[in-house]
FITIKOL-399750 format. One line per 10 residues: number of its first residue (from 1); their letters; for each residue y, x, z of C-alpha. Coordinates in Angstrom, 3 decimals. Each point is the difference from the previous one (the first is absolute). Layout:
<atoms>
NUM) A) Y:X:Z | ... $
</atoms>
This chain:
<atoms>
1) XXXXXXXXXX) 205.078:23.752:88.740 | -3.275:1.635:-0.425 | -0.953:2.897:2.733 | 0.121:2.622:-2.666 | 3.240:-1.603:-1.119 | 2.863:2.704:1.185 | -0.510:2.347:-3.159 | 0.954:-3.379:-2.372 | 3.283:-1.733:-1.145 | -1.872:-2.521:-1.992 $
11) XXXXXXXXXX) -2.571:-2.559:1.297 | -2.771:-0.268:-1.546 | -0.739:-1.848:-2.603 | -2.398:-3.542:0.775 | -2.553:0.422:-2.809 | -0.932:3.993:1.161 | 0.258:-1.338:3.726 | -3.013:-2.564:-0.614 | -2.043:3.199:-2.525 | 0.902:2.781:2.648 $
21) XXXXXXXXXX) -1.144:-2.459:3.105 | -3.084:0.608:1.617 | 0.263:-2.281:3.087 | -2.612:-2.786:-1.633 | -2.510:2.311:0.187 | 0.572:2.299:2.840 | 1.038:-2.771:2.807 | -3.562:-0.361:0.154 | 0.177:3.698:2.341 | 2.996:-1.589:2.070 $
31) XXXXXXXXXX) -3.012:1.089:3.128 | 0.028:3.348:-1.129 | 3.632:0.238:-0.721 | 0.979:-1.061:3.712 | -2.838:1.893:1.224 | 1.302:3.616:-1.409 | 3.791:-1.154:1.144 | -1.194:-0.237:3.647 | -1.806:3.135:-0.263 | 2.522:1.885:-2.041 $
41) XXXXXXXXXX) 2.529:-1.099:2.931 | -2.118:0.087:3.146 | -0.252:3.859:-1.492 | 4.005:0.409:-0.722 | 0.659:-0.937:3.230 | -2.436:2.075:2.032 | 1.640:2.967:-2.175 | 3.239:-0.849:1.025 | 1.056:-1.143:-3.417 | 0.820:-3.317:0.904 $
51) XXXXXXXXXX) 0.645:-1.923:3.548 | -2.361:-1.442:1.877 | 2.087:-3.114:-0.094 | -0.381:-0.111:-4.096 | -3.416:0.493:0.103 | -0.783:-3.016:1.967 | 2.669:-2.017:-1.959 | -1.540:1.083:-2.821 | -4.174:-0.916:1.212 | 1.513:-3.614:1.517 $
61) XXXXXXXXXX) 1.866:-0.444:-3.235 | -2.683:1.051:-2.285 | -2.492:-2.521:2.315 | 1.964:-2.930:-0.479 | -0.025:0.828:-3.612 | -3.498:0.251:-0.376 | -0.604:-3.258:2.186 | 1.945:-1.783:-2.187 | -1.782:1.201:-3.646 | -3.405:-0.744:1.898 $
71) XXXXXXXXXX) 1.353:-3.460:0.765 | 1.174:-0.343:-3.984 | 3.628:-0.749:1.176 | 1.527:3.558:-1.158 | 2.288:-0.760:-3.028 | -0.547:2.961:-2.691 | 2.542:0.971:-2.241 | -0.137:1.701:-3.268 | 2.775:1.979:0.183 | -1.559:1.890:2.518 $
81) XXXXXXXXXX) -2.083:1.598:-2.479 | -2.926:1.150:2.076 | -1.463:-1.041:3.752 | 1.071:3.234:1.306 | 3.795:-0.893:-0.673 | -0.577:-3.858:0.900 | -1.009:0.864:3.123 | 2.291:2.779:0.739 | 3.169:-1.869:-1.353 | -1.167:-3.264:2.174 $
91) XXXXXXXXXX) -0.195:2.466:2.869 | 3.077:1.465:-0.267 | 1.727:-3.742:-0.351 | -1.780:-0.934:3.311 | 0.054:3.285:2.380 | 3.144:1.471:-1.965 | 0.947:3.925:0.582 | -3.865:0.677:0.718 | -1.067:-1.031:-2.622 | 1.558:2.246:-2.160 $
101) XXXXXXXXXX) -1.541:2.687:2.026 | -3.974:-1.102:-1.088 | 0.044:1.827:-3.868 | 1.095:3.586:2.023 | -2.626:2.337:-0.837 | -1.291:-2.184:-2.880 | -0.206:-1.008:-3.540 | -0.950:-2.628:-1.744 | -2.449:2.069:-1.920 | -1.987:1.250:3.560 $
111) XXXXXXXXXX) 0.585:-3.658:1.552 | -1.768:-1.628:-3.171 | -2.686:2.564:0.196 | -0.730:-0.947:3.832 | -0.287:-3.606:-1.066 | -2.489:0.204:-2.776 | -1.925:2.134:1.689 | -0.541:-1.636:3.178 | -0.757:-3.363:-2.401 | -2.411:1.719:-1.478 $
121) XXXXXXXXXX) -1.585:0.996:3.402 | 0.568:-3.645:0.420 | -1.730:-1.760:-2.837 | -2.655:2.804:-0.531 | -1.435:-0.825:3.714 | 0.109:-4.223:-1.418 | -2.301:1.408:-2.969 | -2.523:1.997:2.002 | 0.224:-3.220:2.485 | -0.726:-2.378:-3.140 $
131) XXXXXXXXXX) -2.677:2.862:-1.199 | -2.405:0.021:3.170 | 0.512:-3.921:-0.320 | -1.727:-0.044:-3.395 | -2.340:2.421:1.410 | -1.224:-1.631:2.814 | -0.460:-3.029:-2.225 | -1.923:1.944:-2.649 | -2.624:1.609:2.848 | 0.045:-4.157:1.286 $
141) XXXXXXXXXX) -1.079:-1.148:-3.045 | -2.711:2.834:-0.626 | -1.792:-0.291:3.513 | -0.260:-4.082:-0.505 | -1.562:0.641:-2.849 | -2.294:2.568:0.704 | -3.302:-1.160:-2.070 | 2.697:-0.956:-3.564 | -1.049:1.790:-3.176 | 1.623:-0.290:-3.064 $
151) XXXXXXXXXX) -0.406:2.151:-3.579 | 2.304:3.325:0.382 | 1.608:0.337:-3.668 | 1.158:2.710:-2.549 | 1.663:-0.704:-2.693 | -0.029:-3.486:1.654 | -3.540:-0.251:-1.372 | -2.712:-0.607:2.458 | -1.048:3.760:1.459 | -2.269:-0.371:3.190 $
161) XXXXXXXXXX) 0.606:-2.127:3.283 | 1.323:0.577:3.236 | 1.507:-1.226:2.866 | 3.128:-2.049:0.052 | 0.520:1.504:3.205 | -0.550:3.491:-1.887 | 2.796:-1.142:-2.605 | 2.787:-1.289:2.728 | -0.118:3.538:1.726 | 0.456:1.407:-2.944 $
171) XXXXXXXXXX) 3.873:-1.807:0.060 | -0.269:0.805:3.951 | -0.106:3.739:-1.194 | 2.989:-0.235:-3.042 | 2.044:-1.468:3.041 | -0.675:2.455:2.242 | 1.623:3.025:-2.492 | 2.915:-2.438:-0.527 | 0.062:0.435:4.449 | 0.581:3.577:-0.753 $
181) XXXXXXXXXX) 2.144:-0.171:-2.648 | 2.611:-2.631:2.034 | -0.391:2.159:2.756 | 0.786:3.003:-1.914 | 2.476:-2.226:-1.244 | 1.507:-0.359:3.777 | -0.599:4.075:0.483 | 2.360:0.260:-2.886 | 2.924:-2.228:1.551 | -0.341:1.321:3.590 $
191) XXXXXXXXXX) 2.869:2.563:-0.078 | 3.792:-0.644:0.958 | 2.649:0.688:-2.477 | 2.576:-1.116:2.122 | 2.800:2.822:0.675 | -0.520:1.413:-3.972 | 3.465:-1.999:-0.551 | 0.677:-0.080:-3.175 | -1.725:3.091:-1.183 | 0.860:3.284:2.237 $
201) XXXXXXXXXX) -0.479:-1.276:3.555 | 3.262:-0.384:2.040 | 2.077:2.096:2.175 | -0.589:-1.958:2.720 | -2.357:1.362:2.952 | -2.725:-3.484:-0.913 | -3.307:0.602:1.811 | -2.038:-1.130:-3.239 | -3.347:0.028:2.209 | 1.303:-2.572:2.455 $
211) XXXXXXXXXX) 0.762:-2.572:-2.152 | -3.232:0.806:-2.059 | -2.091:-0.823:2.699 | 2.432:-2.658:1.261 | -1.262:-2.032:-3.131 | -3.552:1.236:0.153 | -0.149:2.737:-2.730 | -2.500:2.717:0.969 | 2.313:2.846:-1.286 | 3.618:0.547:-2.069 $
221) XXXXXXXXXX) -0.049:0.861:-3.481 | 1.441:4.024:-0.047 | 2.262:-0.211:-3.302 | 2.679:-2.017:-0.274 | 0.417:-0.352:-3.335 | -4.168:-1.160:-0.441 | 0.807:-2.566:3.285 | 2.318:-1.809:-2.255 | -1.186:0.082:-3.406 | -3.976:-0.344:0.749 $
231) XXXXXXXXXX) -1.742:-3.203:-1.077 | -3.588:1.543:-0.099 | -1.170:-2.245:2.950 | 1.139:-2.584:-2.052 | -2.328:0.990:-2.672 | -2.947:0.592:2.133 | 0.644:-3.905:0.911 | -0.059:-1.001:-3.264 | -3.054:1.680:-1.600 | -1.884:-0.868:3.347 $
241) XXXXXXXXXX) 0.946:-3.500:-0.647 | -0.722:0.035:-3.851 | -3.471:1.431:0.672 | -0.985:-2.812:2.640 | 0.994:-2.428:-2.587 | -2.089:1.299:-2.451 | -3.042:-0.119:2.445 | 1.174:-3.756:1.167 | 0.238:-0.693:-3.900 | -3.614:1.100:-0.554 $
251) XXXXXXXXXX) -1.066:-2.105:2.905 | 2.090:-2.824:-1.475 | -1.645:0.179:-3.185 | -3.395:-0.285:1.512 | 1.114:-2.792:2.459 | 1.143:-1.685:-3.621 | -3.107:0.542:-1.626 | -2.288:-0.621:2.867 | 1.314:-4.211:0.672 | -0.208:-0.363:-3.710 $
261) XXXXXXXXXX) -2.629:-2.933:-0.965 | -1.354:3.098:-1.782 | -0.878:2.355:2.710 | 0.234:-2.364:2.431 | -0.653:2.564:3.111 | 2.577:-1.203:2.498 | 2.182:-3.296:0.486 | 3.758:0.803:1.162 | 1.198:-2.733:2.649 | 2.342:-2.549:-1.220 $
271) XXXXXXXXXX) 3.077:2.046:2.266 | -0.442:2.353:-2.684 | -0.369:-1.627:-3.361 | 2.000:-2.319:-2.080 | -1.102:-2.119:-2.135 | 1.343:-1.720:-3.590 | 3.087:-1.895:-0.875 | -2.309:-1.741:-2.782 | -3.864:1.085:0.513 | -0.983:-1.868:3.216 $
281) XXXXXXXXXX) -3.339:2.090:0.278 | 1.522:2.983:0.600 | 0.617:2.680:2.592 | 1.612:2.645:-1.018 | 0.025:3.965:1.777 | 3.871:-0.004:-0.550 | 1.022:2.328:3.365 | -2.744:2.729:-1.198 | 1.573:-0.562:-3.425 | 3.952:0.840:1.430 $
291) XXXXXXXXXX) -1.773:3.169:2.387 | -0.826:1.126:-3.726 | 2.832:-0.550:-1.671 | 2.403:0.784:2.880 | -1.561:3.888:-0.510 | 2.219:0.308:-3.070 | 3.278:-0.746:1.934 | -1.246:2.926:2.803 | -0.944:2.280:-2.754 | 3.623:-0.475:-1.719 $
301) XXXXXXXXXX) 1.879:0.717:3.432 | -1.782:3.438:0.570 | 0.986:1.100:-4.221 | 3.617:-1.384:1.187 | 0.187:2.083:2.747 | -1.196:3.338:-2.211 | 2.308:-0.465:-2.553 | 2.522:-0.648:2.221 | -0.009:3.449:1.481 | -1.364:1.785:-2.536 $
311) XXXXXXXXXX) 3.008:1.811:-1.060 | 2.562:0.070:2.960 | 2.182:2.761:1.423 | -0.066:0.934:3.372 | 1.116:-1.589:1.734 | 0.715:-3.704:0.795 | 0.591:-2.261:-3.171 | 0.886:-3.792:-0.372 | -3.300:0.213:-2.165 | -1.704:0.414:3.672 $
321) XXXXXXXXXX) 1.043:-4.071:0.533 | -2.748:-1.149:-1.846 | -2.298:1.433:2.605 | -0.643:-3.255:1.876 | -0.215:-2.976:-1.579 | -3.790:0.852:-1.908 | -0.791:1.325:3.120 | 0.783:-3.030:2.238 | -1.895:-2.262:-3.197 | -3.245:2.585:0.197 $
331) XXXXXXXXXX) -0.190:-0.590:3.320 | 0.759:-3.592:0.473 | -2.312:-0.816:-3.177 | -2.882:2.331:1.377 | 0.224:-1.529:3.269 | -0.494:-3.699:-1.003 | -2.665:1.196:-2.743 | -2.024:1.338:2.782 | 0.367:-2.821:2.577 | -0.756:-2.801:-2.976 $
341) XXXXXXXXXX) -3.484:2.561:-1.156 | -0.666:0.073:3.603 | 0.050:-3.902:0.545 | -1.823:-0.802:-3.468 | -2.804:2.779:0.799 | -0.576:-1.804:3.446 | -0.199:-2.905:-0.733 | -1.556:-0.724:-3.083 | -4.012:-1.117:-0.629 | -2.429:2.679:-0.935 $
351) XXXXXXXXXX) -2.543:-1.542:-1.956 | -2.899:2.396:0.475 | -2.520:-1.948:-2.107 | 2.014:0.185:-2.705 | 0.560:3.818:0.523 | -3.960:0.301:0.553 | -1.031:-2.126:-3.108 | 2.547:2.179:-2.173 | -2.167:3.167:1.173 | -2.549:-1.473:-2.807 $
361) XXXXXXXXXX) 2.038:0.434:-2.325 | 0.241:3.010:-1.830 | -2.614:2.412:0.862 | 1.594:0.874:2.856 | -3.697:2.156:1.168 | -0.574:1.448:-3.277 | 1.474:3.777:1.861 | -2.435:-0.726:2.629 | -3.068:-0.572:-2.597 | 1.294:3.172:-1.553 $
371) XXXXXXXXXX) 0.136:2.233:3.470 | -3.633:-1.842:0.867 | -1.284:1.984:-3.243 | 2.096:3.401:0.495 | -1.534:-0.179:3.634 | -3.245:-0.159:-1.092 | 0.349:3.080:-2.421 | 2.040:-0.969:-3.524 | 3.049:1.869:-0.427 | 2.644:-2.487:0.929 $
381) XXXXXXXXXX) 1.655:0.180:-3.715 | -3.907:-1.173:-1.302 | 0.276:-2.440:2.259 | 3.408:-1.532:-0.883 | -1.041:0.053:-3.415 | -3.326:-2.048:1.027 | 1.429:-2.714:2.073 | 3.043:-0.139:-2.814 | -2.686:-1.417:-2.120 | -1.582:-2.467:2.446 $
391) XXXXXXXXXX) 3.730:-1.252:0.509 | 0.168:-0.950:-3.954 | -3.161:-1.199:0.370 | 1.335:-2.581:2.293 | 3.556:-0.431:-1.325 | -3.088:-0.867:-3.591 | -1.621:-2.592:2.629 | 2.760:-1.463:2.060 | -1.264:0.625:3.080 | 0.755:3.030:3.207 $
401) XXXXXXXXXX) -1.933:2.935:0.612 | -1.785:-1.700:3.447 | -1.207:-2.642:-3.257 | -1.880:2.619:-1.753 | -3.930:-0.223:0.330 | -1.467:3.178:1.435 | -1.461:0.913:-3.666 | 2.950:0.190:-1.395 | 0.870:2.616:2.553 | -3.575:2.112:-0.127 $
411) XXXXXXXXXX) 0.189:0.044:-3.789 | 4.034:1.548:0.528 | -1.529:2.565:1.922 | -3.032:0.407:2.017 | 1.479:1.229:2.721 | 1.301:-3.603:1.278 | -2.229:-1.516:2.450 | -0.344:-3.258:1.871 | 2.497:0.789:2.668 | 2.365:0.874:-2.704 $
421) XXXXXXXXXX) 1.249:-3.612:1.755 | 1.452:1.659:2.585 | 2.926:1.545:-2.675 | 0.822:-3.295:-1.208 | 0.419:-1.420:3.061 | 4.272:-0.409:0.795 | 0.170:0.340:3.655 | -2.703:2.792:-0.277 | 2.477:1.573:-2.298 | 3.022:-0.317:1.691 $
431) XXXXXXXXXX) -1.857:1.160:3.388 | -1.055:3.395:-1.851 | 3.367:0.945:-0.469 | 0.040:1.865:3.635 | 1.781:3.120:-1.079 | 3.592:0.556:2.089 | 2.530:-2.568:-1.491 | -2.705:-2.185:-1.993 | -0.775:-3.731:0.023 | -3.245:-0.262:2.349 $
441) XXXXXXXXXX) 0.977:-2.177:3.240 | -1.253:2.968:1.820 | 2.987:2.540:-1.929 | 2.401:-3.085:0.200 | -0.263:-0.069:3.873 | 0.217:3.643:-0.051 | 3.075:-0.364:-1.749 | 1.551:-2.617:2.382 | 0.221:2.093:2.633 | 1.981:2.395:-2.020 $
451) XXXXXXXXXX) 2.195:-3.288:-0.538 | 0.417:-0.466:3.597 | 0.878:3.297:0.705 | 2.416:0.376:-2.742 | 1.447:-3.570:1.206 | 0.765:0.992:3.976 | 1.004:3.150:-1.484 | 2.604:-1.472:-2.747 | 1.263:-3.082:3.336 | 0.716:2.844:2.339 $
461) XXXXXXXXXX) 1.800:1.995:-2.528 | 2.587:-3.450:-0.968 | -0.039:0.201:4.336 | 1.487:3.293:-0.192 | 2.647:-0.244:-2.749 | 2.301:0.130:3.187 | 3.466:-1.716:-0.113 | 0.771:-1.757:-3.042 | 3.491:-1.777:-0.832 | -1.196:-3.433:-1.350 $
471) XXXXX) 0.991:-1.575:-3.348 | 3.039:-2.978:0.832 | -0.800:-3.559:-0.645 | 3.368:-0.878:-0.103 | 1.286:1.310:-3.136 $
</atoms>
């Protein structure tokens, strides 16, 4: 019989045991189940609710429980509906009488609340883990290849060139607001619901802060009926996860772009291509391809989530069970997207002559012609006008502004000289940039030591998350 079982005559029937059961997805918190038993009766029994006796029947029970899901030898059973009652109701078979004595004080609708919010502690401290990864990586990649240029695009049209190590800390930068936004993320999930019940607290003299900090919450959430029907934290998982895949999407694209025979710029190692079932020549980008595409899944599980608790009562509703399985896929997804980017960005093959003899292409200097006239007098609109013309002149020619004779220059406007050279040269342009975040070597070692700073910063602050109940292998 079910737990819930003495208000029925009937059983239930099979078909709306297997739609009503939640225990495929949720035996994936059987840690943070067990954890918030032994806490919620380590804290009965120092009230004097229960024995002393049934509290340690209850943690040795519980361990050998545990032990055995870690191990993969714990049989699971639909008909226990949920972890929370295949746990208790295998308790209760092994210890007997104390068993029984675990749910005092609790609901179901508190006790699920505890468990997805400690997994979300859980798995949001894997994604910032997984998120410095990539960032290390990124700042890796940019330092070895210090002297790299390549043409910065609009429009993916040619625009004006800079750094590659300028262009990777750019992605350093969209990773660290995705930092923030998981660790608002783990903000969000760091309060106890446990002793809400089922809605109105309990009559029972709990001590709600002990078991709070027992499981490493900073604080207990002060209305019952928001404890058990919140899923916010939740939420603030999901978009932070939808937003990093967008950003590890964009880099995707470019990783896609950049090792085609087109572009050309990098080479991914063989660990991270594939190649074709028919076309022997090639080597396809296929992981940065799935990072992409994967985004869509991520995106789907936060609009899941919204609509889901869009329009619900206060205060807990079977609606609230579909809380965790997008969540858990976010996460896991997320996770392996940023460990795969990480290993492709570190190990594949810059090719920086390619990147430098792209920087010919395209007129990448044709600003810097135009800010060598406005500096010299000519109102810089005059002077885009002038060196538009000079451009068609050469697109009329087939040939780069550094091609044009000198003439053609003094007859555009007789304020270009001989060391009008100097603004058609590519590293001279790229080292003028010098303002505060531009490309110039000199701003992009500026801006490293931001990186570093934001780095030891962002490692201490995963150091200081504090006691976290780890995800289970074993389910």
């Amino acid at each position: 019989m079910a737990l819930w079982g003495g208000r029925f005559e009937g059983g239930v029937e099979t078909s709306t045991q297997e739609f009503g059961a939640s225990l495929p997805v949720d035996k994936h918190l059987y840690k943070q189940d067990i954890a918030g038993s032994r806490a919620h009766a380590a804290m009965l029994a120092k009230q004097g609710i229960i024995s002393q006796d049934d509290c340690d029947a209850i943690s040795r029970g519980l361990g050998q429980i545990e032990a055995e899901i870690d191990a993969g030898a714990f049989a699971f059973d639909i008909d226990d509906e949920d972890i929370h009652m295949a746990i208790e109701g295998e308790l209760t078979r092994r210890i007997g009488e104390a068993g029984k004595r675990l749910h005092t004080g609790r609901s179901r609708n508190d006790q699920v609340a505890t468990d997805t919010r400690l997994a979300t502690k859980a798995l949001v401290k894997q994604l910032m883990e997984a998120n410095l990864a990539l960032r290390q990586t990124l700042v890796r990649v940019a330092q070895e290849h210090a002297d790299a240029v390549l043409p910065g695009m609009t429009h993916l049209q040619h625009a004006q060139p800079v750094l590659l190590a300028h262009h990777l800390l750019a992605y350093y930068w969209m990773l660290t607001r995705d930092f923030k936004r998981l660790d608002a993320a783990f903000e969000a999930a760091d309060a106890s619901p446990l002793g809400a019940a089922a809605l109105a607290g309990t009559t029972y003299p709990l001590d709600r802060v002990a078991t709070a900090y027992a499981l490493g919450f900073t604080r207990v959430i002060p209305n019952s009926l928001d404890a058990v029907s919140d899923r916010d934290f939740l939420l603030d998982l999901h978009f932070a996860c939808s937003t990093m895949a967008m950003h590890l999407s964009r880099l995707a694209e470019e990783i896609v772009l950049w090792s085609s025979s087109e572009f050309g710029y990098i080479t991914l190692s063989d660990s991270f291509s594939t190649g074709s079932s028919i076309m022997p020549q090639k080597k396809n980008p296929d992981f940065a391809e799935l990072v992409r595409g994967k985004t869509g899944r991520v995106y789907g599980n936060l609009m899941q989530l919204l609509v889901t608790c869009k329009g619900l009562p206060l205060a807990y509703n079977k609606d609230l069970q579909e809380d965790k399985e997008g969540a858990l896929d976010s996460a896991h997804t997320l996770v392996q997207c940023l460990e795969v980017m990480a290993g492709m960005v570190g190990t594949m093959h810059v090719n920086a002559d390619r990147m430098r003899a792209a920087c010919r292409v395209g007129h990448l200097a044709a600003t810097d012609v135009a800010d060598y006239l406005a500096k010299k007098g000519m109102p810089f609109r005059e002077a885009h006008a002038v060196v538009g013309r000079l451009v068609l002149e050469c697109d009329k020619r087939g040939c780069q502004l550094d091609e044009l004779p000198i003439e053609e220059f003094r007859a555009a406007s007789p304020l270009f000289g001989n060391d009008i050279t100097g603004a058609l040269d590519i590293d001279g342009i790229v080292a003028a940039r010098t303002t505060e975040g531009g490309t110039a070597p000199s701003a992009v070692a500026e801006q490293l030591k931001f990186v570093r700073t934001s780095l030891v910063g962002d490692e201490a602050r995963v150091e200081g998350l504090g006691h976290v109940v780890p995800m289970g292998a074993g389910a």
